[in-house]
C-alpha positions as CSV (number, residue, x, y, z in Angstrom):
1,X,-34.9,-27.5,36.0
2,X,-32.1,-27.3,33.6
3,X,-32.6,-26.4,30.1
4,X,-31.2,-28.8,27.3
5,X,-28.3,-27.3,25.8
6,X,-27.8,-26.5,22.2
7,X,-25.4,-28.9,19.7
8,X,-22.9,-27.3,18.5
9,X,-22.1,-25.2,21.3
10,X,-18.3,-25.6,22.4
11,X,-18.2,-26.8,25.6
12,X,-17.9,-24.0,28.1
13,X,-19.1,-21.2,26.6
14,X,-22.7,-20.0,27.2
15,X,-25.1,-18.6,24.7
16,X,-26.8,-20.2,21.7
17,X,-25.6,-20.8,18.0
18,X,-29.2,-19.3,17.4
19,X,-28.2,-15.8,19.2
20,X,-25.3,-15.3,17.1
21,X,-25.8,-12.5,14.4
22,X,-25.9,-14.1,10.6
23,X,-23.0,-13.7,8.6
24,X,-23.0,-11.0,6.1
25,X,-24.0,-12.0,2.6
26,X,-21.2,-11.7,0.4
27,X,-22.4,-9.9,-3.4
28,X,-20.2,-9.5,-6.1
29,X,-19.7,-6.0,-5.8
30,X,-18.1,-6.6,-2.3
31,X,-15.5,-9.0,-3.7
32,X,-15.0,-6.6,-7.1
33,X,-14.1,-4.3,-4.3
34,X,-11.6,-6.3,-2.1
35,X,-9.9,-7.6,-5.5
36,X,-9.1,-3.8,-6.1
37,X,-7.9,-3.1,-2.5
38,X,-5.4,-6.1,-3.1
39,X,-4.5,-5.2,-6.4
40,X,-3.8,-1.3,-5.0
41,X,-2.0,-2.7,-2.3
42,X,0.2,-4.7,-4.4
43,X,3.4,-4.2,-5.4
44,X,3.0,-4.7,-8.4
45,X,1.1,-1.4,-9.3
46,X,4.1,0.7,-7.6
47,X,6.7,-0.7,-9.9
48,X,4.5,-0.4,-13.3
49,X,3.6,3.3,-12.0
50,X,7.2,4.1,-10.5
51,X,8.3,3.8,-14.0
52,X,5.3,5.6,-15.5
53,X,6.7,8.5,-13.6
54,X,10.1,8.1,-14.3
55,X,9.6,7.8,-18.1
56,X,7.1,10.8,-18.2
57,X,9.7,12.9,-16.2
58,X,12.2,12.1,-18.6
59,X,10.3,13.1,-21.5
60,X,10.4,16.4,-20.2
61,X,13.7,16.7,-19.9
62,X,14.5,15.3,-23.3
63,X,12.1,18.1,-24.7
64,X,14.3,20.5,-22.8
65,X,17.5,19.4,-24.1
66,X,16.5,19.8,-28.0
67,X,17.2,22.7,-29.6
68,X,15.0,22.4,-32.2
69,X,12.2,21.7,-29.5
70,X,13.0,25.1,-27.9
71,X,13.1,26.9,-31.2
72,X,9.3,25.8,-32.1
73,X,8.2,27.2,-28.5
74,X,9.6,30.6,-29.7
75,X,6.6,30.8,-31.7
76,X,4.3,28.6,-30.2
77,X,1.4,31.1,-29.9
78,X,1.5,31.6,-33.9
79,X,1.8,27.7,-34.6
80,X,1.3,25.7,-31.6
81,X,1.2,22.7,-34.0
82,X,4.9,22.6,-34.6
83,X,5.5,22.4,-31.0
84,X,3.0,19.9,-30.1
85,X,4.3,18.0,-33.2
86,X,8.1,18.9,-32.7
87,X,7.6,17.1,-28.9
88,X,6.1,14.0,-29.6
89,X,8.8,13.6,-32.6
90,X,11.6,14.4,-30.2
91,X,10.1,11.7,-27.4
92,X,9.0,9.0,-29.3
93,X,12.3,9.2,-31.5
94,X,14.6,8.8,-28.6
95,X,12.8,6.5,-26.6
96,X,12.5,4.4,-30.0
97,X,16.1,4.7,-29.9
98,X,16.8,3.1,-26.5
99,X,14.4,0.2,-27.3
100,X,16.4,-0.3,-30.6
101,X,19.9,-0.4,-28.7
102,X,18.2,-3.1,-26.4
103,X,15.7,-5.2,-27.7
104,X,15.4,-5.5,-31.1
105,X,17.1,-2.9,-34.2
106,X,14.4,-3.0,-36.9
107,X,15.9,-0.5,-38.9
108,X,19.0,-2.5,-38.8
109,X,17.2,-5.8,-39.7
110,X,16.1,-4.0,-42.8
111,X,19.2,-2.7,-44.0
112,X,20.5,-6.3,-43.8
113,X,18.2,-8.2,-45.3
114,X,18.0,-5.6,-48.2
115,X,21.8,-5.9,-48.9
116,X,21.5,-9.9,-49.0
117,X,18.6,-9.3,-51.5
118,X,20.7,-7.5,-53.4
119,X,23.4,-10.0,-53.5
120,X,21.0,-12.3,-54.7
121,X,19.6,-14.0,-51.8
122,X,16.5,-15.0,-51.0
123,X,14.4,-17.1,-48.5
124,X,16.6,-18.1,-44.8
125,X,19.4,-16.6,-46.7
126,X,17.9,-13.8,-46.1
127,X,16.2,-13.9,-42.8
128,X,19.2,-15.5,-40.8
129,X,20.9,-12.6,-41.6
130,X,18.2,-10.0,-40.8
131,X,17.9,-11.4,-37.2
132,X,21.5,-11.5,-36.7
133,X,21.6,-7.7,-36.9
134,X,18.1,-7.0,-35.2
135,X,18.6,-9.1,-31.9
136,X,22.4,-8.1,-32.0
137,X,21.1,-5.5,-29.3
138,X,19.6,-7.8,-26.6
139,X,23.1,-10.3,-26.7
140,X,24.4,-7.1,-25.6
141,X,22.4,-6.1,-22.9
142,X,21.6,-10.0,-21.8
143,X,25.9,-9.9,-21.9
144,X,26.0,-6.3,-19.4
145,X,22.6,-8.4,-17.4
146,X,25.1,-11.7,-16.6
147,X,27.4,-10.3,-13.9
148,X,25.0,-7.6,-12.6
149,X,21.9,-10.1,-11.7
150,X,24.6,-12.7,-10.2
151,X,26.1,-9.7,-7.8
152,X,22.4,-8.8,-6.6
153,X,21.6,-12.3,-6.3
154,X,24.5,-11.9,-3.5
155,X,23.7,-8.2,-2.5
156,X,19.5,-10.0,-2.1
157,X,21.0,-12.4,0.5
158,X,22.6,-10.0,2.9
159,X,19.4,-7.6,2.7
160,X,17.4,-10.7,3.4
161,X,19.0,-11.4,7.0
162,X,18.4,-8.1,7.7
163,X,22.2,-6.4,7.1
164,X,23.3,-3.7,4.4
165,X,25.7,-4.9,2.6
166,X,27.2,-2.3,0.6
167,X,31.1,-3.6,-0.5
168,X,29.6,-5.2,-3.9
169,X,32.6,-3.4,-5.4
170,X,35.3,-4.3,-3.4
171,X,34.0,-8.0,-3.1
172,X,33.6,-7.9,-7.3
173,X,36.8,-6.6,-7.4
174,X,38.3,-8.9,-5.1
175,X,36.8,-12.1,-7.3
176,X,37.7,-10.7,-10.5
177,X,41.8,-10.2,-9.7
178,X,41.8,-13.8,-8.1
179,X,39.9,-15.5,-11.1
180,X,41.8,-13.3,-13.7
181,X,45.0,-14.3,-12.0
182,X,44.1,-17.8,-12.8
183,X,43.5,-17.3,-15.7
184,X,46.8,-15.5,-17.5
185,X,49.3,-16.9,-14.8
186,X,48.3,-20.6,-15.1
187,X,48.3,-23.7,-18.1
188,X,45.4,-25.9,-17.3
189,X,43.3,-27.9,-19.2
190,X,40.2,-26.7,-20.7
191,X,37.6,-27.5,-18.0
192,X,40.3,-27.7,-15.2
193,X,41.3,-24.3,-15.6
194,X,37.8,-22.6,-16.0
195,X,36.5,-24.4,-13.2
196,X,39.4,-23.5,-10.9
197,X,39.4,-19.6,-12.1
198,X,35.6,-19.7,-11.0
199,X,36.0,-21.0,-7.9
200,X,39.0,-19.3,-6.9
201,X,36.8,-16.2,-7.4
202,X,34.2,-17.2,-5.4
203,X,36.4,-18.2,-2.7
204,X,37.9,-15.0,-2.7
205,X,35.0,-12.7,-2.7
206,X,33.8,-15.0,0.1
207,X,36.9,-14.1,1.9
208,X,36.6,-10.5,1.3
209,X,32.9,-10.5,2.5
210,X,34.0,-12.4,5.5
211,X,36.0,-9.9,6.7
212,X,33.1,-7.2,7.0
213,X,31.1,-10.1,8.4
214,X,34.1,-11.3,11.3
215,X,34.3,-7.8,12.4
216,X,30.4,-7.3,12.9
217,X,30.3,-10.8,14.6
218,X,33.1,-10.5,17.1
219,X,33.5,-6.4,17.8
220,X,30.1,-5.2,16.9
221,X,31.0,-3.0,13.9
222,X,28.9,-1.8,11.6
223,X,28.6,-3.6,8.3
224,X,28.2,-0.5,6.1
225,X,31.8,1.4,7.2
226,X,33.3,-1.6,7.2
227,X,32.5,-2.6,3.4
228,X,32.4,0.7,2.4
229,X,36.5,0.9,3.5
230,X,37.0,-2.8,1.9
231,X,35.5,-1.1,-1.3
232,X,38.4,1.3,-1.3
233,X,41.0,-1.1,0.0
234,X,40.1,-3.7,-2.9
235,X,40.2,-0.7,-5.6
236,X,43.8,0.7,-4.5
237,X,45.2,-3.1,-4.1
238,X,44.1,-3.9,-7.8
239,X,45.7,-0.1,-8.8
240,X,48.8,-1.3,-6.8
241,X,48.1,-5.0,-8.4
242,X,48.7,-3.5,-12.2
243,X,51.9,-2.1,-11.8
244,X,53.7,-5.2,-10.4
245,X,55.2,-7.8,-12.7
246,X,53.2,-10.4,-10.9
247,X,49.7,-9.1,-12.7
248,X,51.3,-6.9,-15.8
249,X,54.0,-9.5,-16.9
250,X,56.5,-8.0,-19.9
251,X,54.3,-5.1,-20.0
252,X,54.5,-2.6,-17.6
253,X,54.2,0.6,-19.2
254,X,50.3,0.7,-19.1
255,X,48.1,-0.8,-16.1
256,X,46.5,-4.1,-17.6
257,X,47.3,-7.7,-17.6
258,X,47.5,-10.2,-20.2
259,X,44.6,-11.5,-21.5
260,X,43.2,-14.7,-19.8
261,X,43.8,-18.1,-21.2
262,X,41.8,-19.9,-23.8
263,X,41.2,-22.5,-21.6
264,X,39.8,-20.1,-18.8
265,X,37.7,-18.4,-21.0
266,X,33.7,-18.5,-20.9
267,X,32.9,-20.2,-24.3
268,X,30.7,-17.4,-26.4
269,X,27.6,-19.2,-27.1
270,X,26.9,-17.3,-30.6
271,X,30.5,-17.8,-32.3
272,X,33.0,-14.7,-32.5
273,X,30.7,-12.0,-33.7
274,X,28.9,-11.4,-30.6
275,X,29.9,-11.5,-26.7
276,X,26.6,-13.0,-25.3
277,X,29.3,-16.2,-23.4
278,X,28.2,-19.1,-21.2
279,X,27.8,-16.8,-18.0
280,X,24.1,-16.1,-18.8
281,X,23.8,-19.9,-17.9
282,X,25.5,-19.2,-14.6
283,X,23.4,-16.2,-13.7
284,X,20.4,-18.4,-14.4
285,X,21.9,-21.0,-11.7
286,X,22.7,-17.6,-9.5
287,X,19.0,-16.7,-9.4
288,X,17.9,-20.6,-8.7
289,X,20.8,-20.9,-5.9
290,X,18.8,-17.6,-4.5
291,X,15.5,-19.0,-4.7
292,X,16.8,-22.1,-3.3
293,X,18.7,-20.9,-0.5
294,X,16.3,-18.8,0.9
295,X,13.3,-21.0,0.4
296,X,13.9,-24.5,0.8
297,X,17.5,-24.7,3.1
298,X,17.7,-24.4,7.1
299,X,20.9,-21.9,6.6
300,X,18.5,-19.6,4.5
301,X,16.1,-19.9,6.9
302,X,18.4,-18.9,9.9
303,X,19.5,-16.1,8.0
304,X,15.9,-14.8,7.3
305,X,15.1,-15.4,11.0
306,X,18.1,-13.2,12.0
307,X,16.2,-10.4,9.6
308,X,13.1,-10.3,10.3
309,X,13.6,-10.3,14.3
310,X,17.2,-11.0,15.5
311,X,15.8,-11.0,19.4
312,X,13.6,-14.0,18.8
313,X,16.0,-16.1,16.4
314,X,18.3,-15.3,19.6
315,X,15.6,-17.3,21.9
316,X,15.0,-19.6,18.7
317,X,18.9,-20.9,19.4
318,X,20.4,-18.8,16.1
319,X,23.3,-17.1,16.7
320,X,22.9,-13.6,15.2
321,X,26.7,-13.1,15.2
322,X,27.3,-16.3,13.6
323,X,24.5,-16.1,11.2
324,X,26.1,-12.6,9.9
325,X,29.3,-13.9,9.2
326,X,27.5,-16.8,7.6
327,X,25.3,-14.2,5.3
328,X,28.6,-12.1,4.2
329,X,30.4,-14.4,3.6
330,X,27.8,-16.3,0.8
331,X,27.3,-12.9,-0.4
332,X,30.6,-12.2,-0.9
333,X,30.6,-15.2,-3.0
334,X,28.4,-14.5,-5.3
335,X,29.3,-11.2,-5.7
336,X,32.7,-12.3,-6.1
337,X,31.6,-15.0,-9.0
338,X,30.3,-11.9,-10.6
339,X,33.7,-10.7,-10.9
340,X,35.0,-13.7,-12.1
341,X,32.2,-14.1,-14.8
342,X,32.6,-10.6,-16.1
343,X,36.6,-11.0,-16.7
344,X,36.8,-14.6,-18.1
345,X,33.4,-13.8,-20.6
346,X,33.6,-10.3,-21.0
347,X,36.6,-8.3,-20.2
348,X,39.2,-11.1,-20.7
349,X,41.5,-9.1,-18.7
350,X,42.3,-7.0,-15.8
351,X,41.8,-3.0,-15.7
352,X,41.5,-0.4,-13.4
353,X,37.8,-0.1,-14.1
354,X,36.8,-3.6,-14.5
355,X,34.2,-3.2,-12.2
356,X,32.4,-0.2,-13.6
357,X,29.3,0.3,-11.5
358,X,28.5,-3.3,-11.0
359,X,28.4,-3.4,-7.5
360,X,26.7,0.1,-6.7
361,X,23.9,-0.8,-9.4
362,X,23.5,-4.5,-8.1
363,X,22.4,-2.6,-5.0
364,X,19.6,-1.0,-6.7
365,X,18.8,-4.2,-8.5
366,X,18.2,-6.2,-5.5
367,X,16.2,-3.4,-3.8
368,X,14.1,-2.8,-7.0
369,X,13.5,-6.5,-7.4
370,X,12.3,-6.8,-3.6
371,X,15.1,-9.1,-3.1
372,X,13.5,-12.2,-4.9
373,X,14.9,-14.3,-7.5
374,X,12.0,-13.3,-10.6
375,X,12.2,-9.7,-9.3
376,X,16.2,-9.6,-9.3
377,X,16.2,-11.2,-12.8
378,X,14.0,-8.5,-14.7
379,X,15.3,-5.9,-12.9
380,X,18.5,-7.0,-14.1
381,X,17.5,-7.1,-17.3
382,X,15.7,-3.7,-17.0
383,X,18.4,-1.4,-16.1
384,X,21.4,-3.4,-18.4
385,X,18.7,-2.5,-21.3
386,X,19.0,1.1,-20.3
387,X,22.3,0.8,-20.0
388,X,22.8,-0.4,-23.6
389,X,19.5,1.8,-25.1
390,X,20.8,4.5,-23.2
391,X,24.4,4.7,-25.6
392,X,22.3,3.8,-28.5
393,X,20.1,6.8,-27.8
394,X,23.3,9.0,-27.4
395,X,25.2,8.1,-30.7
396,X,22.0,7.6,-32.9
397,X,19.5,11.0,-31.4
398,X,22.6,12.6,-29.3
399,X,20.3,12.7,-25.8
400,X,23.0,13.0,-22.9
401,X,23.3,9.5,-21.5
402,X,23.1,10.9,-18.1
403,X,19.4,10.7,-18.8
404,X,19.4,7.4,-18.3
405,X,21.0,7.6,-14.9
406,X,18.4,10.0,-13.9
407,X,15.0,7.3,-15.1
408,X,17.2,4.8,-12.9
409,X,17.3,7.3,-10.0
410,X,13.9,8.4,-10.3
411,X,12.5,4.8,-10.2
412,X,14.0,3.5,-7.0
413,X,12.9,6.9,-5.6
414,X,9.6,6.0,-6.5
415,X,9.5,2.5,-5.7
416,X,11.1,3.3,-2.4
417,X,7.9,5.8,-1.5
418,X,5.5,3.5,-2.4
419,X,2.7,5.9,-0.8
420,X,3.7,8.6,-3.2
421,X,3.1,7.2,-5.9
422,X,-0.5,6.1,-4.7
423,X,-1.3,9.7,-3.4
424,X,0.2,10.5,-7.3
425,X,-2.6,7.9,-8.7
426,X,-5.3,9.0,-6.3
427,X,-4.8,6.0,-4.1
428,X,-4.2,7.7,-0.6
429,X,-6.6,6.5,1.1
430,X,-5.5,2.5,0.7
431,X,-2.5,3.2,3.0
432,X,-4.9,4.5,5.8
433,X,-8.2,2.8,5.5
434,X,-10.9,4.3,6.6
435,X,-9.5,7.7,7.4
436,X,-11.6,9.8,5.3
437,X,-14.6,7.9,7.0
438,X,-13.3,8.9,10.9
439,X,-12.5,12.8,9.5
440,X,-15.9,12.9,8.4
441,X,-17.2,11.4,11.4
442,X,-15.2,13.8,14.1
443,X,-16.7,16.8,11.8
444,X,-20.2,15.6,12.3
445,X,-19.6,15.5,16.0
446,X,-18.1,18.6,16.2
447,X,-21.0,20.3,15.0
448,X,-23.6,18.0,16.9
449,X,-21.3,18.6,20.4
450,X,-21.2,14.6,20.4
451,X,-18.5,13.4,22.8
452,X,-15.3,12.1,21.1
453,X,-16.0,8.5,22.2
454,X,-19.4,8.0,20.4
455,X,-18.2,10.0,17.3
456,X,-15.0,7.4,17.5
457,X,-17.3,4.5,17.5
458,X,-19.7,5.6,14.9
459,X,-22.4,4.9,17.3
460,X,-26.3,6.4,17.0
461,X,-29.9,5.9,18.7
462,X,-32.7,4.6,17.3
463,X,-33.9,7.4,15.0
464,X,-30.5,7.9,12.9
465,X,-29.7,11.0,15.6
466,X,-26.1,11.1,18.1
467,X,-27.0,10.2,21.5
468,X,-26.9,13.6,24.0
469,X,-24.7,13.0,26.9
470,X,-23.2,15.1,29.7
471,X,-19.7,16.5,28.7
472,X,-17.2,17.9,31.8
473,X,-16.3,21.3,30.0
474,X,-13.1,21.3,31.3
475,X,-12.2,17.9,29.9
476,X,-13.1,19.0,26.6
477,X,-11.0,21.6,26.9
478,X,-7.5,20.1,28.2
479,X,-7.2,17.1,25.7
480,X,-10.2,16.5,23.6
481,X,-8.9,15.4,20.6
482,X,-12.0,16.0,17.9
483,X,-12.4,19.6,19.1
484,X,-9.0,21.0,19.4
485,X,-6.9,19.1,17.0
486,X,-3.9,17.9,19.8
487,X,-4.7,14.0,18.9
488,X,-5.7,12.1,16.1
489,X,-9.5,12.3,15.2
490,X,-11.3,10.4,16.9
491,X,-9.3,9.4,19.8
492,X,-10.8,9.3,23.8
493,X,-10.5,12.5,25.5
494,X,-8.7,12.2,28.5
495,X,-10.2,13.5,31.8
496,X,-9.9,16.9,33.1
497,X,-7.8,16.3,36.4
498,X,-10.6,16.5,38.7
499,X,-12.5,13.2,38.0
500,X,-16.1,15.1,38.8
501,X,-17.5,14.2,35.4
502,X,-20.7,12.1,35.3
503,X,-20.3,8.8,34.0
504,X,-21.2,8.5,30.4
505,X,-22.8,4.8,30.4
506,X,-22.0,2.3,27.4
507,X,-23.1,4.3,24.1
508,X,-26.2,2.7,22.3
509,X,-25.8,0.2,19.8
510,X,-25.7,2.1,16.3
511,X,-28.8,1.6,14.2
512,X,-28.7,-0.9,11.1
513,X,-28.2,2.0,8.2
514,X,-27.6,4.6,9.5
515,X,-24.0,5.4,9.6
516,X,-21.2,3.5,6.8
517,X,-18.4,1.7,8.0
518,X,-14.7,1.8,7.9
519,X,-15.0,-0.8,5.0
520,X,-18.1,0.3,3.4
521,X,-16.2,4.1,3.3
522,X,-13.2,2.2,1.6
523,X,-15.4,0.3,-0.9
C-alpha cells in the first residue's frame, strides 16, 4: 500500500514539507543587529575613522611643534589650565586654518565686505564682493582637484584589470610636452587648436602607457619596472626638451617655453582674477567616462574579467595580454589628458616640474577612492584641499606643511589596514565572526575533557551537560588541537597512528538553549 504523497514536495526527494524544522522568526532586534554587522563591515566606517585617526595624530604633533604649547607644560603641575587651554587653541587654530585655505575664508569675507561698507556700499554691492574673497579658497583647490581626479580616473582603470600601474608621472609628463607643444609652436583657430592640443595629449600619454603595456603583452615584463623607468625616461627627455630651441624658442638661458597660445588655452570660467578654467568640466566627463567604461561597455568588462581572475577570462576567450595593452594604454590617456589640462588651464607653460606630484598622489587617490568614480572624485577633492589648507596653515599659523603629507600618509595607511582600525574602534571580532564564541567553547572543553569534535560543534545531551566519550590518549597527545594549542581552536584531532581508538558515534543533537551560536555570539 503506498502512501499518498505530500504537495509541494519536489519530485524526487523524500520526506515531508511537514518534517521540515520552521523557520526562525525574525524580531527586530535580530535585524538591528545584522544592519550593524553591515554597517561595521562597510567601507564606509574605515574611511570616516581612518581620518579620525589621522587627524587626532596630527593634533599631536602640532601640539609638539609649538613653542608656546611646550612652554605651558613647563608648569603644567602649577596651572594645568594653561596647557589644557594653550592645546585646544593651538589645534583648533590651525586646523581652522586649513579649512579657511580650502573651503571657505570667513575672516576674509569680512574684511571685504567691511571695506565696501566703508566705501559706501550696501546691499549685493556688498555681498558679491564678500563671497568673491570667501570662496576664493575652494576655486583654488577645485583648480589643484582638475588634473589630479582626471589622472586617477586613468590610474582606477589599470588597478581595475588587475595591473599596477605606477608611470602616472611619466605618462603626465609625456601628455603635457605634446599638448604644450601645440600650443606655443602652432596658429590655429580658437576651438581648432584647443581641441587638437587636447587630443594630441591624450594620444601621447596613450602612447607612452602603451609601451609599458606592449612589453608586458609580448615578453612578460613587469608593469611596475617598466613604468617606473618610463617615469625617469619622460622626466630627463622634458630636461633635455627645455634646452633645445625646438621647446625654449629665443630664450634659452632658463629652462621654460613660451607660454601657450590664446587660442589653446582653457577658458577661465570666473574671469581673470581667479584660475578655476574649463578643465573642471573635463574632469567631471573624466569620472563619467570611468563610470561608463567600466560599468556599462564590453572593453571595461574584459578588462575587469582580466582582474578579478585572468585564468578564467583566459577560458572566457579574453586575451590577458591583449586586454593589458588595451588597459595601459586608455590609462595612459587619461593620465596623459591630465597633463594636457594642467598646462593649457593652469601652468600655461612648460617647466621642469610641471608635473609636481600629480602622478604619485593620483595613485593614492584612486586607491583611497576604491577605484570608483564617486570615490575618486572626493578623494580628489580631499587631498587638493589639504593641499591648499595645508599652505594656508603654513603662512597664516606657521605649522610645517609637511604635516599635511604625514595626515595623507597616515590615512591610506589606515584605510589600507582596514582591520586595524576596527580592532582600534573595538570592532575585532566583525573580521572573524564567531571567534570569541569557538575560544570560549574549546576552554569549556578543555576543562570538561570533551573531545575536540563535540566542543567544535557546540553539541550537548539532553540535560545542558557535554556528552562523555572514549578519547585514545595518545591521539590527544600528537595533534589535538583544543588541548595543546598546534591548530586552530576547535579543529578535529587527527588520529594517533595506530588507528585502535574506539569509534566515537555521531555526537547528540545539541539541546534547544543550551549553548549560543556563532551568530547569536556575534549579535
Amino acid at each position: 500500500m503506498t502512501t499518498p504523497s505530500v504537495s509541494g514536495t519536489a519530485p524526487g526527494v523524500g520526506g515531508s514539507v511537514a518534517d521540515a524544522p520552521p523557520p526562525p522568526a525574525e524580531d527586530a532586534e535580530s535585524a538591528l543587529a545584522r544592519t550593524l554587522q553591515s554597517l561595521a563591515r562597510s567601507d564606509l566606517l574605515v574611511v570616516v575613522m581612518a581620518f579620525v585617526f589621522a587627524f587626532l595624530i596630527g593634533s599631536v604633533l602640532i601640539v609638539i611643534a609649538d613653542e608656546d604649547v611646550r612652554a605651558t607644560f613647563g608648569y603644567f603641575f602649577a596651572r594645568p589650565g594653561d596647557a589644557v587651554v594653550a592645546v585646544w587653541q593651538s589645534v583648533t587654530q590651525a586646523y581652522g586654518a586649513m579649512f579657511r585655505g580650502a573651503v571657505f575664508d570667513a575672516p576674509g569675507a569680512a574684511r571685504a565686505a567691511e571695506s565696501v561698507r566703508e566705501a559706501g556700499g550696501s546691499g549685493t554691492y556688498v555681498l558679491l564682493p564678500a563671497l568673491t574673497a570667501g570662496l576664493r579658497p575652494l576655486t583654488e583647490t577645485l583648480t589643484i582637484a582638475t588634473p589630479l581626479i582626471i589622472a586617477a580616473a586613468g590610474m582606477a582603470v589599470s588597478f581595475r584589470a588587475g595591473l599596477f600601474n605606477i608611470g602616472g608621472t611619466g605618462q603626465l609628463i609625456v601628455g603635457a610636452m605634446a599638448a604644450g607643444y601645440i600650443g606655443f609652436a602652432l596658429d590655429l583657430p580658437v576651438v581648432v587648436h584647443l581641441l587638437l592640443a587636447l587630443l594630441v595629449g591624450v594620444l601621447a600619454g596613450g602612447l607612452w602607457g602603451g609601451i609599458a603595456g606592449f612589453l608586458k603583452a609580448r615578453f612578460g615584463a613587469n608593469e611596475v619596472i617598466s613604468t617606473i623607468m618610463l617615469n625617469w625616461i619622460a622626466t630627463y627627455l622634458l630636461a633635455f626638451a627645455l634646452k633645445t630651441a625646438a621647446f625654449t624658442g629665443a630664450n634659452q638661458s632658463q629652462p621654460t617655453s613660451p607660454s601657450v597660445g590664446e587660442n589653446a588655452q582653457l577658458p577661465l570660467l570666473l574671469g581673470t582674477g581667479f584660475r578655476l578654467h574649463a578643465g573642471l568640466f573635463l574632469a567631471a566627463g573624466a569620472v563619467v567616462l570611468l563610470w561608463w567604461l567600466m560599468s556599462r561597455s564590453t572593453i571595461g568588462f574584459h578588462f575587469r574579467a582580466v582582474g578579478s581572475n585572468p585564468r578564467a577570462a583566459r577560458f572566457a576567450g579574453i586575451s590577458p595580454s591583449r586586454t593589458a595593452f588595451l588597459t595601459l594604454a586608455v590609462a595612459g590617456g587619461l593620465v596623459g589628458l591630465a597633463g594636457a589640462v594642467h598646462v593649457l588651464g593652469t601652468e600655461r607653460r612648460l617647466t621642469e616640474g610641471v608635473a609636481g606630484n600629480i602622478g604619485f598622489d593620483a595613485i593614492t587617490v584612486a586607491l583611497l577612492g576604491r577605484s570608483g568614480p564617486v570615490g575618486i572624485a572626493l578623494a580628489g577633492l580631499l587631498f587638493a584641499g589639504l593641499s591648499t589648507g595645508g599652505r594656508f596653515m603654513e603662512t597664516n599659523q606657521g605649522v610645517p606643511l609637511d604635516l599635511v603629507s604625514v595626515i595623507q600618509v597616515l590615512v591610506v595607511l589606515f584605510i589600507a589596514a582596514p582591520p586595524l582600525v576596527r580592532t582600534l574602534i573595538g570592532l575585532r571580532h566583525v573580521d572573524h565572526p564567531g571567534a570569541s564564541a569557538r575560544v570560549r567553547r574549546a576552554r569549556r572543553g578543555r576543562a570538561t575533557g570533551a573531545p575536540a569534535a563535540v566542543v567544535a560543534s557546540g553539541a550537548a545531551p539532553v540535560g545542558g551537560h557535554r556528552a562523555e566519550h572514549p578519547v585514545d590518549p595518545g591521539a590527544a597527545s600528537d595533534g589535538d588541537s583544543a588541548s595543546d594549542g598546534d591548530g586552530p581552536p576547535g579543529a578535529p584531532a587527527p588520529s594517533g597512528g595506530g588507528g585502535d581508538a574506539p569509534s566515537a558515534g555521531p555526537a547528540p543533537a545539541p539541546e534547544r538553549g543550551a549553548d549560543p551560536t556563532d551568530a547569536q555570539e556575534d549579535a
